[in-house]
C-alpha positions as CSV (number, residue, x, y, z in Angstrom):
1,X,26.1,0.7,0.8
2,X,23.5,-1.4,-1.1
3,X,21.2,0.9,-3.9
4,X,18.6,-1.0,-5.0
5,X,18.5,1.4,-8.3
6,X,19.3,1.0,-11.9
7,X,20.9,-2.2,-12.9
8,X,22.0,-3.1,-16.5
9,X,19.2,-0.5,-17.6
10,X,16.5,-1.9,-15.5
11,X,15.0,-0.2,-12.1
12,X,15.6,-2.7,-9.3
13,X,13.1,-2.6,-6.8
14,X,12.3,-5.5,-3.8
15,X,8.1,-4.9,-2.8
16,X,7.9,-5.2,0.9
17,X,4.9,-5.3,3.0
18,X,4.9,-1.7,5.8
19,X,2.9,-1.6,8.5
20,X,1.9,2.0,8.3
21,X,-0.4,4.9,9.9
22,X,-2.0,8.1,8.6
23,X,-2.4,11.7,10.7
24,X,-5.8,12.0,9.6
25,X,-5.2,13.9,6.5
26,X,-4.1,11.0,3.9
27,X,-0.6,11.6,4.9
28,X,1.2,8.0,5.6
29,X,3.7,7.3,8.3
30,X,5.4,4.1,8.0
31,X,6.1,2.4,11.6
32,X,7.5,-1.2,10.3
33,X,8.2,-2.7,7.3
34,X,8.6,-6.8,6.2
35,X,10.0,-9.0,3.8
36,X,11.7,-12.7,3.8
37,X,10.7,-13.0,7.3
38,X,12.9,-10.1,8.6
39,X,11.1,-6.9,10.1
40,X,12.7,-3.6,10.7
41,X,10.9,-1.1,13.0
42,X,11.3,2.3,11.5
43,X,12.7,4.6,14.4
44,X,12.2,8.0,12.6
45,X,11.1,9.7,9.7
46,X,14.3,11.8,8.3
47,X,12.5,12.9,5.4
48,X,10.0,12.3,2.5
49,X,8.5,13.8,-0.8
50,X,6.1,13.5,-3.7
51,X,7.2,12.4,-7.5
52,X,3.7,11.8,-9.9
53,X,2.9,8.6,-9.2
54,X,4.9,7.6,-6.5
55,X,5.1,9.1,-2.5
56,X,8.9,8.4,-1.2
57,X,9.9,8.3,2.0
58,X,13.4,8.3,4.2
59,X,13.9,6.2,7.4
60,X,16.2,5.2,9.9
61,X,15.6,1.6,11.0
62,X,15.8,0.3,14.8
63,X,18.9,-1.7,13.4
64,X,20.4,1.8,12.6
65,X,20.0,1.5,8.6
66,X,18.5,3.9,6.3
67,X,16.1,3.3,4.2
68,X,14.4,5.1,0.9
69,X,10.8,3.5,0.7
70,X,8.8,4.2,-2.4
71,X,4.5,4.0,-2.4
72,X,3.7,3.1,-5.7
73,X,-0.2,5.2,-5.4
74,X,-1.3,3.5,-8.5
75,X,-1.1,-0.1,-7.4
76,X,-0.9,0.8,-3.3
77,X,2.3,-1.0,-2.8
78,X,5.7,-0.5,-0.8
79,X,9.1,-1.2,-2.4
80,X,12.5,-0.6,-1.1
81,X,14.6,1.5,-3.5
82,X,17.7,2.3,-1.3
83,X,19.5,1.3,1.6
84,X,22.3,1.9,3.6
85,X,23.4,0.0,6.6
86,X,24.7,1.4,9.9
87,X,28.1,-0.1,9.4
88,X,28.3,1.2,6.0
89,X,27.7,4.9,7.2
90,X,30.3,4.4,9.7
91,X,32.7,2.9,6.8
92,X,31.5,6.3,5.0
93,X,32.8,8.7,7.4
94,X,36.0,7.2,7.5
């Protein structure tokens, strides 16, 4: 299981680019996200929620991972704050 969370004291994020859509209502969907030349296309939306400044949103990836994105509103980017692979879930349940 890899968080990308707090680190020595310091918020670890990685920015990705996410290829997203909106139901007409400002509401995002993400449908793919990108970064170092790997792309994940996001299966399903399990769940997602509001903090001040920030919209978050939990995924499963067509590779079988799940994945916490975080839209930063003030400077319209993505970053990845947690993720979790499909081998590590099953490692999990063990």
């Amino acid at each position: 299981m890899i968080h990308l969370g707090i680190a020595h004291g310091v918020s670890v994020v990685m920015r990705v680019h996410v290829d997203e859509q909106t139901d007409g209502a400002a509401i995002w969907f993400p449908r793919c996200m990108h970064w170092d030349g790997r792309q994940v296309g996001i299966v399903d939306i399990l769940d997602h929620w509001h903090g001040a400044d920030h919209g978050y949103v939990k995924v499963k990836g067509h590779d079988g991972g799940l994945y916490v994105l975080r839209f930063d509103m003030l400077s319209n980017e993505w970053e990845l704050t947690m993720f979790v692979s499909e081998r590590g879930e099953l490692l999990a349940a063990e």
